[in-house]
PAROTOR-106454 format. One record per residue (C-alpha): residue in three letters; x, y, z. Coordinates in steps of 0.001 Angstrom, whole numbers, plus 524288, in hexadecimal, padded with zeros to 5 digits. Example, Ala and Ser with C-alpha at 12.3 -4.5 7.8 and 13.67 -1.06 7.14 Angstrom:
ala8300C7EE6C81E78ser835667FBDC81BE4
END
This chain:
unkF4B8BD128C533CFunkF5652D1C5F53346unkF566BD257B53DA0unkF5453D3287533A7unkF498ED2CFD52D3BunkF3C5AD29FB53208unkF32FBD1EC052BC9unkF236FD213C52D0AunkF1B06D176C52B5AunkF0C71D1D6152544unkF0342D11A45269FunkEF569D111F52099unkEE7F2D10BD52348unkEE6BDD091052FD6unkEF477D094A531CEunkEFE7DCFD4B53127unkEFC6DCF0F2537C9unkF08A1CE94A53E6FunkF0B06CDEFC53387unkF09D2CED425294BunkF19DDCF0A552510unkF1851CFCBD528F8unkF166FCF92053632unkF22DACEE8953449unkF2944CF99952FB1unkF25CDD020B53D14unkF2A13CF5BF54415unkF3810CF26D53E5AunkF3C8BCFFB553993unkF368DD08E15444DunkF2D75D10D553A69unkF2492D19F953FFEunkF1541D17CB53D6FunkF103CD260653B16unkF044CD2301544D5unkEF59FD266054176unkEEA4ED2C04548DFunkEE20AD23FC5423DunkEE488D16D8538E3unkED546D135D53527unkECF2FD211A52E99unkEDDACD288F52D76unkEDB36D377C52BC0unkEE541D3AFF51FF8unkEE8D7D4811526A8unkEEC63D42485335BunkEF4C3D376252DE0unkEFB4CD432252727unkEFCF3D4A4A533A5unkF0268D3CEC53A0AunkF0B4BD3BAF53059unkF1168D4AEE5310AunkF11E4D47C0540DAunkF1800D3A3E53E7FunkF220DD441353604unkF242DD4E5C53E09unkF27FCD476154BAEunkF361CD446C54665unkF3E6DD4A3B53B3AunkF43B6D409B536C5unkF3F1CD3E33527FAunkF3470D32FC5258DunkF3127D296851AC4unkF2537D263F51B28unkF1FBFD1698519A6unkF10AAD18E851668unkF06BDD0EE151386unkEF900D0F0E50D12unkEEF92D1A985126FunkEFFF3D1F4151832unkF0372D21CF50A1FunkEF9C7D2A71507ABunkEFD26D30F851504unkF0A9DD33B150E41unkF0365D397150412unkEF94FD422950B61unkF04B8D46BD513A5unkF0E32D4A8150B1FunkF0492D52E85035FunkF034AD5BAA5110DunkF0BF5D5A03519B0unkF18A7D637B51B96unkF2010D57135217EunkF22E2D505E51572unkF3166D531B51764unkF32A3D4BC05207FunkF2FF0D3DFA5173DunkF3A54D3A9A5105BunkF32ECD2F245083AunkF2600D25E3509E0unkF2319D17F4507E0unkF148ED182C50364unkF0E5DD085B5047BunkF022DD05E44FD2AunkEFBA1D11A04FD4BunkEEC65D0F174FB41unkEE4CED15A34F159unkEDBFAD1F8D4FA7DunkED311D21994EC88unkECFB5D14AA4EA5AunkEC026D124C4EDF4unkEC054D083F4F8A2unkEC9C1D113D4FFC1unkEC53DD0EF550EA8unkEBD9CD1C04513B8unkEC612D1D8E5217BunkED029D22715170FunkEC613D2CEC5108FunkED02ED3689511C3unkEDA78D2FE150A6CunkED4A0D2F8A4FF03unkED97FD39774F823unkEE810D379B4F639unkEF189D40FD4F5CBunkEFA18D3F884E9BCunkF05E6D49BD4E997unkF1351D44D34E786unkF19E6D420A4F649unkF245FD4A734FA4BunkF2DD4D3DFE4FDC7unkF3240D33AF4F6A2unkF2848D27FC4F5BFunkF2643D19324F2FCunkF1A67D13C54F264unkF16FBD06B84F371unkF0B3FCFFF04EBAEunkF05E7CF33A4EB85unkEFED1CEE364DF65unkEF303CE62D4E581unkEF22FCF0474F194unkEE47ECF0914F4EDunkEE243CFD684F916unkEE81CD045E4EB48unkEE95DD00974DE75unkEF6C4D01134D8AFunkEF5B7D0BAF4CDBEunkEEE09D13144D942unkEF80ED11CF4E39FunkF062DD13DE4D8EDunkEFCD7D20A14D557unkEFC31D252C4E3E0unkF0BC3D21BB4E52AunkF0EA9D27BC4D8FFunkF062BD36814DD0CunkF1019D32E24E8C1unkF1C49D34634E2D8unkF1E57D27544E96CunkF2736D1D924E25CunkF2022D10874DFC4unkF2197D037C4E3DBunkF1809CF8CE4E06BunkF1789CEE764EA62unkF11BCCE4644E27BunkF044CCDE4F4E6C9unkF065DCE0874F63CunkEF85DCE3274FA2AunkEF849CF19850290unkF06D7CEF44506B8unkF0202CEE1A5154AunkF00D4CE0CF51FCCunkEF90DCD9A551644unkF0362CDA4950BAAunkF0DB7CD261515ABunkF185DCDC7F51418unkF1DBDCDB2A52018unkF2860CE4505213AunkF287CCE709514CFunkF380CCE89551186unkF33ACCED6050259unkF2D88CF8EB5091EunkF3663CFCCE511A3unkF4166CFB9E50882unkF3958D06A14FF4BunkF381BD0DEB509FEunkF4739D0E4650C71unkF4778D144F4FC97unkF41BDD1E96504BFunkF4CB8D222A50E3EunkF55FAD2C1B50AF7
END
């Protein structure tokens, strides 16, 4: 991590476990985990507010490394927040479709997504067997992004279960990223 540039690291719904990359990621390149109140039945508004907090305690500018129910955090929070100059680009991991019917009901207020383009550059990354959004569901959400697409090939949810490790492919997308 350079010293003018911070990396923030937007897990999902019930956050990332040790063996998850972004955790690796926290580990070997000293990322900072934007913290939540609450990982089981996540309020979207208070994520937001984390996240302009997270923002706000150093000027440096961010990138932002999101993941799942953290993409659509991205989302949400650009579409309100006055802090989005402060992001310089986002890495948005297998964001889940919140539409889809067996969408869990702690996440209620997900649902609806927000869908305006993002104010930073974008890459979003998609798996094709990922079991929480189809693909031509999940390239639509990344495409109302703005987000530049990368298809992962069939890599389940892109989490611990898909054995990424640290996940080098991601990290060098995120480095696309860097000014």
């Amino acid at each position: 991590m350079s010293d003018s540039l911070r990396v923030l690291i937007l897990p999902g719904w019930q956050n990332s476990g040790d063996e998850h990359w972004q955790s690796h990621w926290e580990q070997r390149y000293g990322d900072e985990r934007v913290e939540q109140d609450d990982w089981l039945w996540p309020r979207r508004g208070d994520w937001m507010a984390q996240l302009d907090e997270a923002l706000l305690t150093d000027k440096r500018p961010a990138l932002l490394v999101a993941h799942s129910l953290g993409c659509h955090l991205v989302a949400g929070w650009a579409g309100h927040s006055q802090h989005t100059g402060r992001v310089i680009g986002a890495l948005l991991v297998a964001p889940p479709d919140t539409e889809r019917e067996e969408f869990p009901p702690q996440l209620h207020n997900w649902r609806q997504p927000r869908l305006g383009r993002l104010p930073f550059p974008s890459i979003a990354v998609l798996s094709s067997n990922d079991p929480y959004g189809a693909l031509d569901r999940t390239t639509a959400l990344a495409t109302a992004w703005g987000a530049t697409v990368v298809h992962a090939g069939p890599r389940g949810h892109l989490n611990s279960e898909s054995g990424l490790g640290v996940w080098p492919e991601g990290r060098a997308l995120l480095d696309q990223l860097r000014p």
